[in-house]
N, C-alpha and C positions, 0 to 999 in steps of 0.2 A: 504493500500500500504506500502512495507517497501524494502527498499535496500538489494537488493541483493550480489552485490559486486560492489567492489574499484578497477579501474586498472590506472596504470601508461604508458603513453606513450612518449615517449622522443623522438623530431625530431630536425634536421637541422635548427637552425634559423640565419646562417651566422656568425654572430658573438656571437651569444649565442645561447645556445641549449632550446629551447621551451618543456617546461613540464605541458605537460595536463592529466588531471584527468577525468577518465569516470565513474559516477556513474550506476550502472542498479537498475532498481526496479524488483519488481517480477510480475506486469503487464506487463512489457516491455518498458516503459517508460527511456528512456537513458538522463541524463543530461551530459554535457559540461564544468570543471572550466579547468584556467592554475594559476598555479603557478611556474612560471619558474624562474631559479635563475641564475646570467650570472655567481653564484663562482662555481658553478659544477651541473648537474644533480643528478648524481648518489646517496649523501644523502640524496634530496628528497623525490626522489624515495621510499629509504629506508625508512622514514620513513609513508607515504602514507600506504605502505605494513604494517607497525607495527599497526600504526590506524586504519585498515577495521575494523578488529573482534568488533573496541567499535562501530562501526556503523551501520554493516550488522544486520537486524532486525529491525533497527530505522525505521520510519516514516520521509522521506525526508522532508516534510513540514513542521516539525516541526525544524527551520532552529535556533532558539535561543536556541532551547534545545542542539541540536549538538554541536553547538561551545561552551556552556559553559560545557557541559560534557567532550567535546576533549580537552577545555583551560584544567580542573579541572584534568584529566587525566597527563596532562603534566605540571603542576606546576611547579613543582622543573627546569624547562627548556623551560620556555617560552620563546618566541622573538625566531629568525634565524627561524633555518628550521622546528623546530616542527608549528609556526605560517606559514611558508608557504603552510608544507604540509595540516594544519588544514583551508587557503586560499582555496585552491585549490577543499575541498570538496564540501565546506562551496558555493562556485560561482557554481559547479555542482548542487548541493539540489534546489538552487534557480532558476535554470535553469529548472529541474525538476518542480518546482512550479509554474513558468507561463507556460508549456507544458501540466499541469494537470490541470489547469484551463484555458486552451487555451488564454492565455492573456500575453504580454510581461512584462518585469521582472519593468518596469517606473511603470508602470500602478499598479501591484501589490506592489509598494514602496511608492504610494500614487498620483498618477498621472505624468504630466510633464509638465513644465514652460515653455520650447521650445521644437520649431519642428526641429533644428540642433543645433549642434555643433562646435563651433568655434574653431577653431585649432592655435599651434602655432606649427613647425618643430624646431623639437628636434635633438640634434646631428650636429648641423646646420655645414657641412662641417669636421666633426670629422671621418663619417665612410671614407669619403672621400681622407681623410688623411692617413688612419689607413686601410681601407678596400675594396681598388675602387674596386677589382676584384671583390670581394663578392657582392657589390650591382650597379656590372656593370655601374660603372661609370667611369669617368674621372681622375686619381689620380688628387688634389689639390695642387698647388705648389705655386701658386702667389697670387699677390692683384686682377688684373684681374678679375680671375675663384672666386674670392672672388664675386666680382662687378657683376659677370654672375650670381651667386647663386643668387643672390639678387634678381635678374631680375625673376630666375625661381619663388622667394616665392612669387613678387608681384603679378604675372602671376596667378597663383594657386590661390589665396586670404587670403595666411595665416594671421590671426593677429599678429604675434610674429615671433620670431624663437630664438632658444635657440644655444648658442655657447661655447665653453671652449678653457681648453689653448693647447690642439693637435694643432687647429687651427692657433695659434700665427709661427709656423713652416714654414705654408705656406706666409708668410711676411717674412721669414729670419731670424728667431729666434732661434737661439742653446736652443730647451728647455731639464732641466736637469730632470732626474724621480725623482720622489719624493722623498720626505727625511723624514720619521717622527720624526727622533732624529733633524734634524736643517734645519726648515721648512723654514727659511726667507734665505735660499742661492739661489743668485741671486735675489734677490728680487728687485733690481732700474732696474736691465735688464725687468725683468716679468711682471712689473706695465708700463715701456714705452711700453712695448707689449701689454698689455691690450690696453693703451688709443688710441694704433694705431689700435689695430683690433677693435674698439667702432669706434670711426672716420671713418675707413673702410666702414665698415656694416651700417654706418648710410648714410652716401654718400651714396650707392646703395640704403637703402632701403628710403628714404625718411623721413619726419619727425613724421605720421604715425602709423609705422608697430613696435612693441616694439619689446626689444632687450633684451636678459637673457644673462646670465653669470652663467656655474654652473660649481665650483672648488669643489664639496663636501668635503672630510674631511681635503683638502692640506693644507689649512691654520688654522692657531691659531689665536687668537683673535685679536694681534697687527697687523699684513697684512692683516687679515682679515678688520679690521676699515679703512686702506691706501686704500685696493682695494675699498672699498664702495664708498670714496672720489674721488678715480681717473675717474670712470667711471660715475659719480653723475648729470657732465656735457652733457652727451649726451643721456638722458633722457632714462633712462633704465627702463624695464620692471620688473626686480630683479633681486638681487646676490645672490646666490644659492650656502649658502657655511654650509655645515651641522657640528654638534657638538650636545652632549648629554648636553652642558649645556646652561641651558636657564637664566641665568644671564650672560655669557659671549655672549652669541648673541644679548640681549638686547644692548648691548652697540654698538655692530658692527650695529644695526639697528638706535641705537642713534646718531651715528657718521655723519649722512649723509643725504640726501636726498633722498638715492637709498632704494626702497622699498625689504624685504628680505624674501626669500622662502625658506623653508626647512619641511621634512618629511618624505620623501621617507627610511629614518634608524630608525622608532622607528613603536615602536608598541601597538595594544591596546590604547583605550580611554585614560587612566592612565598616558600614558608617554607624552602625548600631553599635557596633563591640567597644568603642570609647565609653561610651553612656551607660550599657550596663557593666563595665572592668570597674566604673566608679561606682554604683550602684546612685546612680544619678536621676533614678526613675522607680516607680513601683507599678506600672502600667506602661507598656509597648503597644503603639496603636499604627502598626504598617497597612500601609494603603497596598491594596493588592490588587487596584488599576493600578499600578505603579511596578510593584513589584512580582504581578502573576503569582501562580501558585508555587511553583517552584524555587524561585527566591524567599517569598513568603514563610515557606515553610522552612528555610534553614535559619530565619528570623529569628521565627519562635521556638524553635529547638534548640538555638542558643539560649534565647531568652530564660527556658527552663534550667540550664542548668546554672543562673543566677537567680534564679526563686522568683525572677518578675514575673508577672501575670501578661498576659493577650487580650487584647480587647479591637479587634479591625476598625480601622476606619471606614464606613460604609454610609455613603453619603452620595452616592453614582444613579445609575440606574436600576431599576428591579432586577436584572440579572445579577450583577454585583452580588445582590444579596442573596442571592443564590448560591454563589461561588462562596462567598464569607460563611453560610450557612455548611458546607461542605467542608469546609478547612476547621471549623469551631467543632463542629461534630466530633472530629478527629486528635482538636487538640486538648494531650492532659493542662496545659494550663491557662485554660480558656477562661476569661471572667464573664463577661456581657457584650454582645453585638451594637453598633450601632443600627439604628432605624427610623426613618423619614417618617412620620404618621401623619405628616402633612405630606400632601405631595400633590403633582398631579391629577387630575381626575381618570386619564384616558392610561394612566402606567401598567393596571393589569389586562390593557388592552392587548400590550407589546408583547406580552407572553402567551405559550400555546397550554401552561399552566398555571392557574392564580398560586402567589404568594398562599399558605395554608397557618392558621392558627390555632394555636390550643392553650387556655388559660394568659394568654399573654404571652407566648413562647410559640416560636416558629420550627412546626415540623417539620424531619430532618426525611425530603424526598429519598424512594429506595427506587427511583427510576436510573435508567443508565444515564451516565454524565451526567451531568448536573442536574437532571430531572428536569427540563424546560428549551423549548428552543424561543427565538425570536418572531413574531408572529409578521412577515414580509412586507402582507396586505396593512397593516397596523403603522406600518414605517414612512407609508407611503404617502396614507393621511395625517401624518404629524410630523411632517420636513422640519431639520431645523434652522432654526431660522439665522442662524449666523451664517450657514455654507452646508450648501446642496451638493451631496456628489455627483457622477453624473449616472 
């Protein structure tokens, strides 16, 4: 069996445009990845298109030869979008691999540790703020519709929910756009905004259901250590504040009691093993549009043997969570998934199987490959709208 061809497909995913990868074999065997990027489609895409030729002819199942012939290929320009387009294959092959051994992609990873997936909602109030019409909802304006969110995640049975500073707006907060030359402006305003929306959200959600904070790159190390503090008291789930250096996070995780997540911006094994050698983190959250399964999974198998926990970043399109739901399955140090509960209207459209639910925890498909393919007719009425392929 050997691939045929590589196509790119770009759809509507509300507030990011979803870019998924169709590998063919020359049996006719079709696999499934997404690597979707919220900074643009369009040089993904491009680069997808540049990588077939080192693929077409491979042996899909041979899924470690690929990635390290397509890393070796793109040396001089690893990390961003050569790693996503190389994502994107790399989750199709493997999709390929449980469909050619009629077995789901857990099962071919080495089995699975559970029968679901625990969730925590991501975004918690942010598209809400930012996006009500897109994911048909209610614009956010108050503490209230705060206190009602609440209600919705206990309902569902999320474990967690993850929240940031869009959020703080709907409490009456003048928030300023970021600043990278002088990050600490406003900063005694933003930190009482924090401890009110911590306060807030624990009010509704009880004592419980844990509670994230993700500022990715806003903060520098010195507000970065203040925010750990502030929030420390209301028992948070972690502070989700990203940086490429793993001696200045050490310290924003030293500062405090609030436990810290980051990973979603680095890539390759390589660039994790500083941050856990320090123990600079208690939560790893690898993007795996970024890093596919195969890299992904030498993440977290590191990660295990420094006692950090897994938690995916999973914030893409419904395939994604299908992929992250197959690799969780699998992993002994898995914590909580992320999950959109806002989203699109038309997203379990794009599937040839709805996303499945039980108690708040996403059932662990025993279909082959990932248990789902992309639905073609679906793609077709929700072009996205940044860049059409052809």
């Amino acid at each position: 069996m050997k691939i045929k061809s590589v196509k790119t497909f770009l759809a509507d995913g509300g507030f990011r445009p979803w870019t998924f990868v169709r590998v063919e074999t020359d049996n006719g065997l079709i696999g499934w990845g997404d690597c979707t990027d919220w900074g643009g489609a369009k040089p993904v895409a491009a680069m997808i298109e540049a990588l077939e030729p080192y693929v077409v002819g491979e042996d899909p199942l041979n899924t470690d030869y690929i990635w390290e012939k397509l890393a070796s290929r793109n040396m001089r320009h690893l990390s961003g979008v050569a790693h996503k387009a190389m994502a994107g294959i790399d989750i199709a092959c493997w999709d390929i691999r449980g469909k050619y051994w009629n077995a789901p992609v857990w099962q071919l990873l080495g089995g699975k540790f559970r029968d679901t997936i625990p969730l925590y909602w991501t975004h918690f109030g942010w598209s809400r703020v930012r996006f009500p019409e897109v994911v048909g909802k209610k614009p956010l304006t108050n503490k209230e519709q705060i206190l009602e969110m609440c209600e919705e995640a206990k309902n569902f049975g999320f474990a967690g929910v993850k929240t940031n500073t869009e959020v703080l707006k709907a409490l009456g907060y003048d928030i300023p756009s970021i600043d990278p030359v002088f990050p600490y402006k406003n900063e005694g305003m933003l930190l009482r905004g924090y401890r009110e929306l911590y306060q807030t959200i624990r009010q509704g959600l009880g004592p419980d259901i844990g509670i994230a904070l993700d500022v990715t790159f806003s903060y520098k190390l010195g507000a970065a250590k203040k925010l750990a503090s502030v929030i420390a008291d209301y028992g948070p789930m972690w502070l989700e504040c990203e940086t490429t250096n793993p001696d200045a996070l050490k310290e924003v995780r030293n500062a405090s009691s609030t436990p810290v997540c980051i990973g979603e911006s680095l890539f390759g094994a390589g660039q994790y093993k500083p941050f856990f050698e320090r123990y600079a983190m208690d939560i790893v959250m690898p993007d795996v549009a970024w890093n596919g399964i195969t890299e992904t999974r030498r993440i977290v198998q590191l990660a295990k043997q420094y006692d950090i926990m897994f938690a995916p970043h999973n914030c893409h399109s419904p395939l994604t969570t299908f992929v992250c739901t197959h690799l969780c399955a699998n992993t002994p140090n898995f914590y909580l998934m992320e999950f959109d509960y806002d989203d699109v209207p038309w997203r379990d459209e794009m599937l040839t199987y709805p996303i499945e639910f039980q108690n708040g925890q996403i059932i662990v498909p025993d279909r082959p490959g990932f248990g789902v393919d992309i639905n073609e007719e679906a793609l077709k009425k929700h072009p996205a709208k940044e860049y059409t392929t052809k």
